[in-house]
C-alpha positions in Angstrom: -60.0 -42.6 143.0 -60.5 -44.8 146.3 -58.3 -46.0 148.6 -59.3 -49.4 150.2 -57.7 -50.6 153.2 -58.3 -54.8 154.1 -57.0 -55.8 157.4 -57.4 -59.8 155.7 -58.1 -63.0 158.2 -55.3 -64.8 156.7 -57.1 -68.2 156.6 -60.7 -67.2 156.2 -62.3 -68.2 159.6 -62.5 -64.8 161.5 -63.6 -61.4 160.1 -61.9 -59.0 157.6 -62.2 -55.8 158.3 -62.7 -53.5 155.4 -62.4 -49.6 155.2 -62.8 -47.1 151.9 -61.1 -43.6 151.6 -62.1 -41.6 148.8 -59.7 -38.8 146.9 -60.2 -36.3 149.5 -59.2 -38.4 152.5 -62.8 -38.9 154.1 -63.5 -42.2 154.8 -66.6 -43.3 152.9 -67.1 -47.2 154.2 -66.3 -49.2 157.2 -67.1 -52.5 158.2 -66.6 -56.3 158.2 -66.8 -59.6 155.8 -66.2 -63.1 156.7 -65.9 -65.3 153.2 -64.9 -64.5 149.7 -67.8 -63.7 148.3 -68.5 -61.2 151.1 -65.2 -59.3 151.2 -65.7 -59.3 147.2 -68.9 -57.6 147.1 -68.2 -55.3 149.6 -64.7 -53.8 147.7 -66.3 -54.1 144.2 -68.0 -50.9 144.2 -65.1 -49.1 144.8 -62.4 -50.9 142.9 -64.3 -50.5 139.3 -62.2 -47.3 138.3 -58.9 -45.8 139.2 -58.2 -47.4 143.5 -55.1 -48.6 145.3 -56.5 -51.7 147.7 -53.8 -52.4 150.9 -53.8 -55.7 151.7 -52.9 -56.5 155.4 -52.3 -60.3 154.2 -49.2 -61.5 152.0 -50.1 -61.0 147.7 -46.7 -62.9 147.3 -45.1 -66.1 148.8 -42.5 -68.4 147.3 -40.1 -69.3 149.9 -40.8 -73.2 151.3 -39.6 -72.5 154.8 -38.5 -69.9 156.9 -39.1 -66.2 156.0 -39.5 -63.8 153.3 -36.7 -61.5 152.4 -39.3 -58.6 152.8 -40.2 -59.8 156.6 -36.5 -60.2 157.5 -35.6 -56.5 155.6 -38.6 -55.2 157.4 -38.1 -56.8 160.8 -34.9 -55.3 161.0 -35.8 -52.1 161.5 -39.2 -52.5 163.1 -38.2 -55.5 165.8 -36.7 -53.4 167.9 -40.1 -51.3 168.1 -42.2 -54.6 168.8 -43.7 -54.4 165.4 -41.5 -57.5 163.5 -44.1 -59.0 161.1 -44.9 -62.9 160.8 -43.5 -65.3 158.5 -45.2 -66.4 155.5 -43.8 -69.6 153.7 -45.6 -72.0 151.5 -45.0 -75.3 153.9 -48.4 -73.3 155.4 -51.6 -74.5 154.4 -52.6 -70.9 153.7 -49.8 -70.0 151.6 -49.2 -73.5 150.1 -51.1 -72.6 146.6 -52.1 -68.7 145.8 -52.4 -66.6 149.1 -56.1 -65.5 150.1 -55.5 -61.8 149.4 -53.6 -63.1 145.9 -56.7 -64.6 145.0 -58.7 -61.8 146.0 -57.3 -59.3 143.9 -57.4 -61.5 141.1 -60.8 -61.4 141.4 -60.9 -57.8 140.8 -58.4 -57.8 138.3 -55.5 -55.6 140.0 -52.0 -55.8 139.4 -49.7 -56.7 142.2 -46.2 -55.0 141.3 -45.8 -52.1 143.4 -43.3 -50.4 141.2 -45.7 -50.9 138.0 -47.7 -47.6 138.2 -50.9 -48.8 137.1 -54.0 -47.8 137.8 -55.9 -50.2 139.7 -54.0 -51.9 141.5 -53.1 -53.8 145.3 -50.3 -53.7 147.3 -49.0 -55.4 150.8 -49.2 -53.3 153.7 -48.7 -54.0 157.7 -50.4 -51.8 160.3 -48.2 -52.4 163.3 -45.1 -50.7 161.6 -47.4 -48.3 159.8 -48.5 -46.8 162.8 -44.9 -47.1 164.5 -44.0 -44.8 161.7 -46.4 -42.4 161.3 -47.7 -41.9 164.9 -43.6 -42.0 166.1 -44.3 -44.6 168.7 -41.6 -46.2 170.9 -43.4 -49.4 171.0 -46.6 -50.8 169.2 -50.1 -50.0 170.5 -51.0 -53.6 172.7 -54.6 -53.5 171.8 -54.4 -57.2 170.4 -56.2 -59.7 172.9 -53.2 -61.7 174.2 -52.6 -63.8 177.6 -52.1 -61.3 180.1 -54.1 -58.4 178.5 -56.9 -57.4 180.5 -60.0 -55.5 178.5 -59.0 -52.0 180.3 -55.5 -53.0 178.7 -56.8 -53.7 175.3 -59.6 -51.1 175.2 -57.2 -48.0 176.2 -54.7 -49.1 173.7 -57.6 -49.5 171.0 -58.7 -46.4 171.7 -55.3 -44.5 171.6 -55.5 -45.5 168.1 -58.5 -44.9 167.0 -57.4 -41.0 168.6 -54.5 -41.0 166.6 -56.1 -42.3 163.7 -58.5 -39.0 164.0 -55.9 -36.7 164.4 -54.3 -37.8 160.7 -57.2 -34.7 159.9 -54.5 -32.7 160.7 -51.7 -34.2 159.0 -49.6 -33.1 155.6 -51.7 -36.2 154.3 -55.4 -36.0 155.7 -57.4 -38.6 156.7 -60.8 -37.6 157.8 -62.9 -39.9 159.7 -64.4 -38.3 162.3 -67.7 -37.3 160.2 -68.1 -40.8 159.2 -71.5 -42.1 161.0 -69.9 -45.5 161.2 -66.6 -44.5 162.7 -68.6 -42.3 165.5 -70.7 -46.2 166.4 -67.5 -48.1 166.2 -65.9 -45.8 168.9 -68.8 -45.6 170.7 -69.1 -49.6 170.7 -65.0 -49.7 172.2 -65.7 -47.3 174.6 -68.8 -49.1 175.9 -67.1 -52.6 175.2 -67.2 -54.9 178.4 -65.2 -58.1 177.3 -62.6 -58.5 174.6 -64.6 -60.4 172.0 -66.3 -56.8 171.7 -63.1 -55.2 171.6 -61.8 -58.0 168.7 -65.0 -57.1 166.5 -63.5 -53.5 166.7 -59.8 -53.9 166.0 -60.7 -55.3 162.5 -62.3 -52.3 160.9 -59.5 -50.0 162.4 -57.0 -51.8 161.3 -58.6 -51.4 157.3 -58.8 -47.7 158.2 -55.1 -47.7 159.0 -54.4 -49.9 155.8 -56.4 -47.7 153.8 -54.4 -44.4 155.0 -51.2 -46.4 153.8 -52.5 -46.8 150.6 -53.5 -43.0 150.1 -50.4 -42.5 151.9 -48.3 -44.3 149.6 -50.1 -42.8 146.8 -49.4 -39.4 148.0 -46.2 -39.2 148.9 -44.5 -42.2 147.3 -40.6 -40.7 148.2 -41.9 -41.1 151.8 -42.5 -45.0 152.1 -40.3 -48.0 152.0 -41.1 -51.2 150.2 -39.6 -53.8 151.4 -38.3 -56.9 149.4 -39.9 -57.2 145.7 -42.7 -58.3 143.3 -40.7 -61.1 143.0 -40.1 -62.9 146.5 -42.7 -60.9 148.2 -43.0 -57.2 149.4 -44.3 -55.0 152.5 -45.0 -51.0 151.5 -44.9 -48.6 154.4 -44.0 -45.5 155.4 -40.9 -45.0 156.2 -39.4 -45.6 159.6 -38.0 -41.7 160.7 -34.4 -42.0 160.8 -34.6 -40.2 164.6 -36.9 -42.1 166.1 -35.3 -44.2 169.2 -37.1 -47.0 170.5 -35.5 -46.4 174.3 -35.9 -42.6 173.5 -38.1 -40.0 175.5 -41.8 -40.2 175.4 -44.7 -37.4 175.7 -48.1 -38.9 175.6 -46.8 -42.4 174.5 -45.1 -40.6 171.4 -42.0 -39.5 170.5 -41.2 -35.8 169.6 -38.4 -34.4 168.3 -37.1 -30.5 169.6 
């Protein structure tokens, strides 16, 4: 079974990062696509048997305006950590018919209900509050080029994930990246990156990986995520937020820990 993260350009025009986790939790593919057809060829060897695909990109829209009842469930827990997601509605051009990543998995013919049990199949997921959760951070990583950020910002941030996306070896639920040839150049590109359109080719690919860990996440331990809203309005599957971990609570090494 793989586990197939896509950290989706929403709208088509930028780069889709795409990472593949087999059974074992070692990362087998890691890269980018910019079309359809690209992001399509690139997940079809993987997707042909048994796979969970985590979509960073809505499956499901139907509101007109405003929010989705999954963003607004979602954002009230994870606001307070910075990591509130965006709102999709169909008065956007993107959502306005079937959503990119809805017509994606189409294509590979995987069902989209969460709570269906099958065995191909795609669900929603959202890095930012994935890696709240699972890495116990007070605050989101700021490795996203934004006014203000400088590239020592962005690249120290990038890399602090990209460390605590290596140290998931070690977790009840191992991810193991670190003997991936690809993973080892895409670190070594960050770490050598100069300006932030270097750093923006990077973020991509790491975001799949984390998307990919949610899916084998989810997968693993399904009594240890949350899905927010439903199959029918729209839904976000992470891990669950840890009841004791405090936004304005005590940090060691940008985490929190509990005694």
């Amino acid at each position: 079974m793989y586990f197939v993260g896509v950290d989706l350009a929403w709208a088509g025009r930028n780069p889709t990062g795409i990472a593949v986790v087999d059974a074992n939790g070692s990362l087998v593919q890691i890269g980018a696509a910019r079309d359809d057809a690209d992001v399509l060829a690139a997940l079809r060897p993987y997707v042909q048997g048994d796979c969970l695909v985590g979509f960073d990109a809505p499956l499901v829209v139907t509101n007109p305006t405003g929010q989705r009842p999954a963003e607004t469930a979602l954002n009230r827990d994870f606001r307070k950590f910075e990591a509130g997601a965006h709102p999709a509605n169909t008065s956007k051009p993107e959502f306005a018919s079937m959503p990119r990543a809805a017509r994606l998995a189409e294509a590979l013919d995987l069902d989209l209900d969460p709570s269906a049990g099958a065995t191909r199949r795609a669900i929603e997921v959202y890095p930012h509050a994935a890696t709240v959760a699972l890495f116990r951070l007070r605050r989101t990583l700021k490795y996203k080029a934004k006014p203000g950020r400088s590239v020592d910002q962005l690249k120290s941030e990038l890399l602090r994930l990209m460390d605590s996306v290596e140290e998931l070896e070690h977790a009840t639920v191992p991810l193991r990246v670190i003997g991936n040839s690809d993973w080892v150049s895409l670190r070594r590109h960050v770490t050598g990156a100069q300006r932030k359109c270097e750093l923006r080719r990077a973020e991509d690919p790491v975001d799949a990986v984390v998307c990919a860990y949610v899916a084998l996440y989810t997968e693993r331990c399904p009594a240890d995520v949350t899905i927010y809203g439903d199959f029918g309005t729209g839904y976000i599957v992470t891990p669950s937020l840890p009841a004791d971990l405090d936004p304005d609570g005590p940090l060691i090494d940008g985490r929190q820990h509990v005694n």
